[in-house]
MIBAMI-929507 format. One record per residue: y, x, z negated of N, C-alpha, C in turn. Coordinates in steps of 0.001 Angstrom, whole numbers, plus 500000, padded with zeros to 6 digits. Layout:
# MIBAMI-929507
YXZYXZYXZ;...
This chain:
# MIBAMI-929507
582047318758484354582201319044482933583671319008482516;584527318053482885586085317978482875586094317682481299;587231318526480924587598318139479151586453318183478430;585379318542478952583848319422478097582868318346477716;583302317199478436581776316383478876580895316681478917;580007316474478045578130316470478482578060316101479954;577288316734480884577197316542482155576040315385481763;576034313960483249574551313469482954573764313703483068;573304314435483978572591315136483956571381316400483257;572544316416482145572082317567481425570840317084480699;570076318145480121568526318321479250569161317862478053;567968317107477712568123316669476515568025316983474953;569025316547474106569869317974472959570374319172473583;571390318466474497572053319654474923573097319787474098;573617321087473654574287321737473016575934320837473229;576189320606474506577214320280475144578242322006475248;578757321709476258580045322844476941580661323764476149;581336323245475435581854323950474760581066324748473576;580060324307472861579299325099472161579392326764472126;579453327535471429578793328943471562578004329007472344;576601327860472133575472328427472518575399327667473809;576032327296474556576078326525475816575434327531476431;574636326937477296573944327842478646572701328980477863;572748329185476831571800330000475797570634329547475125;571308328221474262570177327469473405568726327781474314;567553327180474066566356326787474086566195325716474818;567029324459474660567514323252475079568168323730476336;568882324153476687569291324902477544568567325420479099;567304325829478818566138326661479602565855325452480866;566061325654482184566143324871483308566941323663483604;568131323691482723569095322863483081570025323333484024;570214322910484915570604322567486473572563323012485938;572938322834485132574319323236484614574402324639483591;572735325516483716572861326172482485574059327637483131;573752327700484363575245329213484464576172328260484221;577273327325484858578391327059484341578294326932482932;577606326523482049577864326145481016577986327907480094;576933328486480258577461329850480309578514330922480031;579203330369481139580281331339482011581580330483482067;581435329079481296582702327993481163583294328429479791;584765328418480191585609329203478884585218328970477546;585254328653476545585145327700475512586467327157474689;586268326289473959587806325997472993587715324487472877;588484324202471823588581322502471022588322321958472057;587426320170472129587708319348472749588552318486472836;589206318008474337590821317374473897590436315839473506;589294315582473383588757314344473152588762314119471855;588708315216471267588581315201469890590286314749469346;591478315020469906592944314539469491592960313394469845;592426312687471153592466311415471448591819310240469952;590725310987469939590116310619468919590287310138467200;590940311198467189591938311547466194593137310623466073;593627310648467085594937309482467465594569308151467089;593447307942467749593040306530467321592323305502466296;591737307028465822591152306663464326592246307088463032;593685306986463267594446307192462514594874305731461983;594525304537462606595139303665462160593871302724461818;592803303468461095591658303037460793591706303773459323;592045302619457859591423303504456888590547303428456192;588921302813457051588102302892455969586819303218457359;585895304540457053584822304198457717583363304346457604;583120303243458005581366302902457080580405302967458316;579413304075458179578347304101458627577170303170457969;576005301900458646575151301668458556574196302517459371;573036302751458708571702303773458653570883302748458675;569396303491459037568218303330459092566972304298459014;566207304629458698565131305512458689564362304784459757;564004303953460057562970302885460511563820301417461282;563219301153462495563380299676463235563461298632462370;563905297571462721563140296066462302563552296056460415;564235297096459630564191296457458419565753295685458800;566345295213459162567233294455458830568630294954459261;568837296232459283570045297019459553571202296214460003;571229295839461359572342295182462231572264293907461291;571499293465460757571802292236460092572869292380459179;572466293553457868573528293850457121574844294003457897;574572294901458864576054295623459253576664294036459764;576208292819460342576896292275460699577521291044459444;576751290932458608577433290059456874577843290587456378;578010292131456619578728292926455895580645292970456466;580550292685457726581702292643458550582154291067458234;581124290056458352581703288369457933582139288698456624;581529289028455703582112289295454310583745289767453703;583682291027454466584983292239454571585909290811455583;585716290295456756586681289534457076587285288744456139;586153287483455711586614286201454625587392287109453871;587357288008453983587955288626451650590121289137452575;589987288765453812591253288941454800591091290282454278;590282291221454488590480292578455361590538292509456870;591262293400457695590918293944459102590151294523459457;588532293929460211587770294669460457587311294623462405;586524296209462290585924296557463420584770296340463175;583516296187463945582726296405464428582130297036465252;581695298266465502581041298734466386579839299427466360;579147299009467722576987299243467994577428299922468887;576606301243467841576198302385469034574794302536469455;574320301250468993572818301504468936572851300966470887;572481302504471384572598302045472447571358301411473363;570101301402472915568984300898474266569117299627473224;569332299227471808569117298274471309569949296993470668;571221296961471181572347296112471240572302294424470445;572047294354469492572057293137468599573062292810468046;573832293332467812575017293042467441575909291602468180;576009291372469535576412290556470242575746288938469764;574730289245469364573947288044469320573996287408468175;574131288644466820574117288286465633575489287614465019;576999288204465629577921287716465608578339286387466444;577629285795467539577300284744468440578792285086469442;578514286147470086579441286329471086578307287318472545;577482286418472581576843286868473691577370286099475237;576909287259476241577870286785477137579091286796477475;579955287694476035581256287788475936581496289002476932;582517289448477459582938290449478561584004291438477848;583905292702477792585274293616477286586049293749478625;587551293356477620588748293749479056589645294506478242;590201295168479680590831296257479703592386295791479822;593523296886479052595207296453478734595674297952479179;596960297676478981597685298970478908597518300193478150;596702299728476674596534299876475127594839300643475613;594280300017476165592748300666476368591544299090476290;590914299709475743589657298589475291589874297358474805;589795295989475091590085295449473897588784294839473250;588853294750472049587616294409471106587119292959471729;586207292501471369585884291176471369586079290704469885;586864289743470046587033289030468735586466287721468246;585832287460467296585078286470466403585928285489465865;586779286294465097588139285988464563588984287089464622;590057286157464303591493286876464401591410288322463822;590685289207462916590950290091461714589227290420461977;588636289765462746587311290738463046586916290911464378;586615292258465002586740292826466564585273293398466419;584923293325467755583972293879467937583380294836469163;582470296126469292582445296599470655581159296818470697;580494296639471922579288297022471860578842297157473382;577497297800473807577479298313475038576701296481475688;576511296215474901575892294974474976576784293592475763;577979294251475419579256293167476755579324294010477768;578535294955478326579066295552479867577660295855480179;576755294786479707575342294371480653575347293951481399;574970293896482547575511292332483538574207291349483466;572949291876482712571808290754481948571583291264481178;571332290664480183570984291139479288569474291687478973;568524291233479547567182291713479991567084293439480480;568284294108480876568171294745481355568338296033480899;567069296910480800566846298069479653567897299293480323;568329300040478903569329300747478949568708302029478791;568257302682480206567438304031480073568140305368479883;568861306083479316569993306687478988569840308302478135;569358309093479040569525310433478071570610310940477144;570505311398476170571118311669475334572528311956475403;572854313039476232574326313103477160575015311788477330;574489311017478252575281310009478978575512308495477406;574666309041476285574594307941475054576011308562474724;576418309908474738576961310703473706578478310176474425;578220310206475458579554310224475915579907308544476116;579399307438475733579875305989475919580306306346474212;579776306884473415580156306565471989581513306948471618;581694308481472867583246309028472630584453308117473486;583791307713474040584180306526474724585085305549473665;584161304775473417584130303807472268585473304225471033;585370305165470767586033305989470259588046306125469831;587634306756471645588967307367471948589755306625473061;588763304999473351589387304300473934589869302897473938;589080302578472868588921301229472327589967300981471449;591422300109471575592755299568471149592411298486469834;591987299214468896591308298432467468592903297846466853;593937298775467226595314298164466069594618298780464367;595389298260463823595600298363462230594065297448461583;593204298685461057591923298131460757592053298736459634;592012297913458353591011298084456802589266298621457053;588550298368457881586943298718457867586701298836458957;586281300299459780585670299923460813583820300206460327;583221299200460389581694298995459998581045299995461415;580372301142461429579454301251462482577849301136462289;577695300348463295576345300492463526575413301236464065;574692301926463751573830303104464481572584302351464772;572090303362465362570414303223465612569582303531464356;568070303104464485567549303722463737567155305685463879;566979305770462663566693307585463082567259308366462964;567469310135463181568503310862463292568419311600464284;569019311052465210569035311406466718570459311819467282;570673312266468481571895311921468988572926311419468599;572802310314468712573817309199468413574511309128467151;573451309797466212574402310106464721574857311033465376;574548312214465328575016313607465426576584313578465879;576461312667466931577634312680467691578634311809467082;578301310526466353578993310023465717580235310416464337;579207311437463813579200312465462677580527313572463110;579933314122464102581110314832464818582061315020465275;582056313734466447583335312714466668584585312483465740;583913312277464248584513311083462932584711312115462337;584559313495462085584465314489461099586200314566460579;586738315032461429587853315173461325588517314103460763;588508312568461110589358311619460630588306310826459417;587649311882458754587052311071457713586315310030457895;585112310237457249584194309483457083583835308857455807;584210307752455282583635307272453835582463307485453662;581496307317454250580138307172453867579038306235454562;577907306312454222576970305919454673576320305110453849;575442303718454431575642302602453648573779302501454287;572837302894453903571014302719454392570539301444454021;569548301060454942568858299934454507567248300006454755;566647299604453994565447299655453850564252298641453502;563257298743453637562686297492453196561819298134452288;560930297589451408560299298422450218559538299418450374;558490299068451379557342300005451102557473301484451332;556490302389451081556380303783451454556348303822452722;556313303214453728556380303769455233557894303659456145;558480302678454953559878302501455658560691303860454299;560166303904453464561232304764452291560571306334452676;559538306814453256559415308133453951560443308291454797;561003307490455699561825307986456360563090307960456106;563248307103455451564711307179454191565059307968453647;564323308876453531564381310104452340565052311015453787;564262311224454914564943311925455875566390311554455981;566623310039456450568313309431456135568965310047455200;568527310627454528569844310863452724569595312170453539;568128312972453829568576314681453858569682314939455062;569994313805456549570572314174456878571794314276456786;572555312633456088573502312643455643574036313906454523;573094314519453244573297315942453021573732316746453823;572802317148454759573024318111455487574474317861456519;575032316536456820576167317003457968577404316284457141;577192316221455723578399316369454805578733314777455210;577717313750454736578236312067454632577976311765453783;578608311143452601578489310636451348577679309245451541;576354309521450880575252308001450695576113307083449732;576579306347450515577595304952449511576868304408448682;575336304160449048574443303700448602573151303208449304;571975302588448887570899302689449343570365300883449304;570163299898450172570270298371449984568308298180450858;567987297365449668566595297330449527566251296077450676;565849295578451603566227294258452396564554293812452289;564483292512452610563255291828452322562264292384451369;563276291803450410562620292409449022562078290983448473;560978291025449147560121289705448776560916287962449341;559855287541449930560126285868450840560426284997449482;561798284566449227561942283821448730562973282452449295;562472281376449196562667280241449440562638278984448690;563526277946448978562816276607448236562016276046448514;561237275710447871559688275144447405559980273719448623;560619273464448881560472272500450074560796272730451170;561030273963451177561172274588452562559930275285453085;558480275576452235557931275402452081556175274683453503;555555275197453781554970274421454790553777274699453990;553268273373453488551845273576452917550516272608453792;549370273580453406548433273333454457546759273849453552;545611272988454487544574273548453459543804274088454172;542967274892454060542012275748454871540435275344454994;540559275171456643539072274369456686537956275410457117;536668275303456595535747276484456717535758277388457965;536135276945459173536559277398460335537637278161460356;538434278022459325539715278847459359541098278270460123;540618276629460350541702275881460681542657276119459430;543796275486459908544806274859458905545344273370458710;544982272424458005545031271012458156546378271003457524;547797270719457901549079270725457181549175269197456425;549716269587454881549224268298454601550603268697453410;551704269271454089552936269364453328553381267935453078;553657266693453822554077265620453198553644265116451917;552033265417451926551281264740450858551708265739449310;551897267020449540552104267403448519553581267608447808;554523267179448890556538266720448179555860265608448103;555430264572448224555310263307448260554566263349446577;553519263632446491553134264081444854554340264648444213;555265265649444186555824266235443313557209265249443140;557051264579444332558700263796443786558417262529442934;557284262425443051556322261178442189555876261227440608;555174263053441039554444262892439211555407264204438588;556417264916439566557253266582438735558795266633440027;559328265680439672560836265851440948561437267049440493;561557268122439474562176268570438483561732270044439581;560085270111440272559888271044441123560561271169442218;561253269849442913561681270121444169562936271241444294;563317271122443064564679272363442847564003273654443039;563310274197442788562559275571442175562677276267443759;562617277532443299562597278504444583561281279362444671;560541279683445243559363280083445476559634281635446090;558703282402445432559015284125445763557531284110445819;557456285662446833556214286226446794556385287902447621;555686288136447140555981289966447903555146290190449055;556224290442449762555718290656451362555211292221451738;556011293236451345555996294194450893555098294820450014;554562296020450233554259296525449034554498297489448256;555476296970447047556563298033446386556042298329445222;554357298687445092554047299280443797554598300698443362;555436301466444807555802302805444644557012302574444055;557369301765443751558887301884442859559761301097443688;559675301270445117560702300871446184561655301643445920;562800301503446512564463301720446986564646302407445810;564712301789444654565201301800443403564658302944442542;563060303530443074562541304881442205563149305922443262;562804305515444494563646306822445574565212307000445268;565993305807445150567178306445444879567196307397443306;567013307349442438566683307643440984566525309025441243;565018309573442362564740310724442584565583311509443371;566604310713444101567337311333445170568945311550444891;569406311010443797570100310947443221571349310316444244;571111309224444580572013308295445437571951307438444818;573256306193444897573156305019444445572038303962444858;571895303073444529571400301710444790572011300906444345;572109299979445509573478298980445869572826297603445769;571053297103445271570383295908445454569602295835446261;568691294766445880568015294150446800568460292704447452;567983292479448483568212291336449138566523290622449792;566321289607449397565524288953449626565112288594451079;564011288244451730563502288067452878563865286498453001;564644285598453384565114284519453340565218284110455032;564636283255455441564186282574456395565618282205456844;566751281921455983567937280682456370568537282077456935;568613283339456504569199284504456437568801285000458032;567462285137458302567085285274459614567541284420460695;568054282910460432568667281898461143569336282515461368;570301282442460456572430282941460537572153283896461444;570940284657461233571813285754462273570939285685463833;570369284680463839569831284183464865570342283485466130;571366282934465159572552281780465906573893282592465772;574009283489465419575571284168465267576253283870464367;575918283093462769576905283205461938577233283802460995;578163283444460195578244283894458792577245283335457686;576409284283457059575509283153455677576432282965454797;577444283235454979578326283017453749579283281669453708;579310280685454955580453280210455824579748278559455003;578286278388454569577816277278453740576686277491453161;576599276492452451575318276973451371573611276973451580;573562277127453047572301277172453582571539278275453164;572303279382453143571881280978453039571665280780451252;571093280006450642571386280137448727570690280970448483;569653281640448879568911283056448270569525284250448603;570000284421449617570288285491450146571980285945450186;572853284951450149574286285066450531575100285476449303;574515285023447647575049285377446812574692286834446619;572886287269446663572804289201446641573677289598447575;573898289441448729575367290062450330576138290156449360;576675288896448728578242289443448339578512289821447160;577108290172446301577019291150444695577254292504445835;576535293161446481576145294307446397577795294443447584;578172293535448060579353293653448742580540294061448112;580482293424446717581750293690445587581144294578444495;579877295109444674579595296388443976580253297329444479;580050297559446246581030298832447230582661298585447197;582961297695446921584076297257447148584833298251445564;583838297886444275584753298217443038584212299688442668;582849300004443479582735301490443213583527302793443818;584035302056445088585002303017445927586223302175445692;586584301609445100588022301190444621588828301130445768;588270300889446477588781300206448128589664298594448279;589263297712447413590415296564447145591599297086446584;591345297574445433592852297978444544593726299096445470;593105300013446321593781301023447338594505299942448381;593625299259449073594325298540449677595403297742449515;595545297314448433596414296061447849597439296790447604;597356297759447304598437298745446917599683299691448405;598462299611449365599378300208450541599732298676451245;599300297638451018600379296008451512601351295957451110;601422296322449660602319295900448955603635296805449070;
């Protein structure tokens, strides 16, 4: 328990060492460390100055959230970081999402390796002005599941932290897990001291992903993180009409694809359609979606972003949707609701002002 490490050992939601309630809690009851923890002095963690030290030359920091898996999260957090780069901010990246590591893949630096300097960690870099860390470069396969009690999560994140040589960063973007587990808690805690901007949720419409959203805002309430705002994601499949796979249904429930025949009609008797973009709701947002929960919850809403197929590419292959005009449904909502955060926290004009 050196410098008040979570032992690995320890039960899970453990209080950690230094706590009051070390060796007492509930959490506590047959852990193999519960007399030392006990009968171990208490007082500040020195991890916490390291910490401190190094998030001093960091002035902006953005938590991405989730209530729920699979709506999109790491996607945002990672166009949200291509975005903040192009606009020549200095950004970080870092996934604490630890059994679930996407980040590597979505930025297309899989396979990449973190090395070590005089300085500490060094990021993996994309570009020059965007770094990245994740537990996902010190896999040695990537196949290989990351079974990890809560302790031993808590302590790679302080890790990450108080060791990782970021330099002079405008944004460090974090990525969490879904949920409110650990990994916030500790994140939350860690960051308390050197300020936290806020928290940035993503969601997809329906009532089963926005039930647990509502938990996201109570916790951010409760451990004092300002909801930046609330971003609605696959808010209905929209695409161009020739992107498109059309097909007819045979009494069997085959599908006979007979998409040539029908661009082949429209460029013949209506070319004027091949432009058109085609929407439909995937979702079902008769409850208001994003947009009645934030209203009731009294948090912003920052947009929706469309379910866009080219959007699932980019981040399939590691790029930016913003880098060409493949992404056309999806890349112009990224960079509305990108320069909505940008002019609601007056974060360009601050910046421009400490360059200058």
């Amino acid at each position: 328990m050196e410098n008040g490490e979570i032992p690995e050992n320890a039960n899970e939601h453990c209080p950690g060492p230094q706590s009051d309630s070390a060796g007492k809690s509930d959490s506590c009851q047959g852990c193999p460390n519960q007399q030392d923890c006990a009968t171990a002095p208490k007082g500040p963690d020195p991890d916490l100055v390291a910490i401190a030290e190094r998030m001093a030359t960091v002035k902006h920091k953005i938590l991405v959230l989730s209530g729920k898996g699979g709506v999109g999260k790491s996607t945002f957090s990672a166009q949200l970081s291509y975005a903040l780069a192009a606009m020549d901010f200095q950004v970080g990246l870092m996934d604490i999402d630890i059994c679930g590591p996407s980040i590597p893949k979505m930025l297309g630096l899989e396979g990449q390796e973190i090395h070590q300097s005089n300085l500490g960690w060094s990021p993996v870099y994309v570009e020059s002005n965007l770094g990245v860390m994740s537990i996902g470069f010190m896999l040695p396969n990537p196949d290989e599941a990351v079974i990890w009690r809560g302790p031993r999560k808590n302590g790679l994140i302080k890790q990450f932290l108080k060791d990782v040589y970021w330099g002079e960063l405008d944004f460090l973007v974090v990525d969490a897990p879904p949920g409110t587990s650990d990994e916030h808690i500790s994140i939350v805690q860690y960051l308390q001291a050197t300020g936290i901007d806020g928290a940035i949720i993503v969601t997809t419409p329906q009532q089963v992903s926005l039930i647990d959203v509502r938990k996201e805002v109570s916790f951010c309430k409760k451990v004092g993180v300002e909801v930046l705002g609330v971003v609605e994601n696959m808010s209905g499949l929209c695409q161009r009409l020739t992107d498109f796979r059309f097909a007819k249904l045979t009494e069997n429930g085959e599908q006979n694809d007979i998409t040539e025949r029908v661009l082949g009609y429209m460029r013949e008797k209506a070319p004027e359609m091949l432009d058109l973009i085609a929407c439909s709701e995937v979702f079902d947002s008769s409850g208001g979606g994003a947009t009645q929960m934030c209203q009731e919850m009294g948090v912003p809403f920052l947009g929706k972003v469309p379910l866009d197929p080219q959007l699932c590419k980019a981040a399939e292959e590691g790029r930016s949707c913003f880098a060409d005009q493949k992404c056309g449904v999806s890349a112009p909502v990224l960079k509305s609701i990108i320069e909505k955060l940008l002019v609601m926290n007056q974060w360009r004009e601050e910046l421009q002002q400490i360059g200058e």
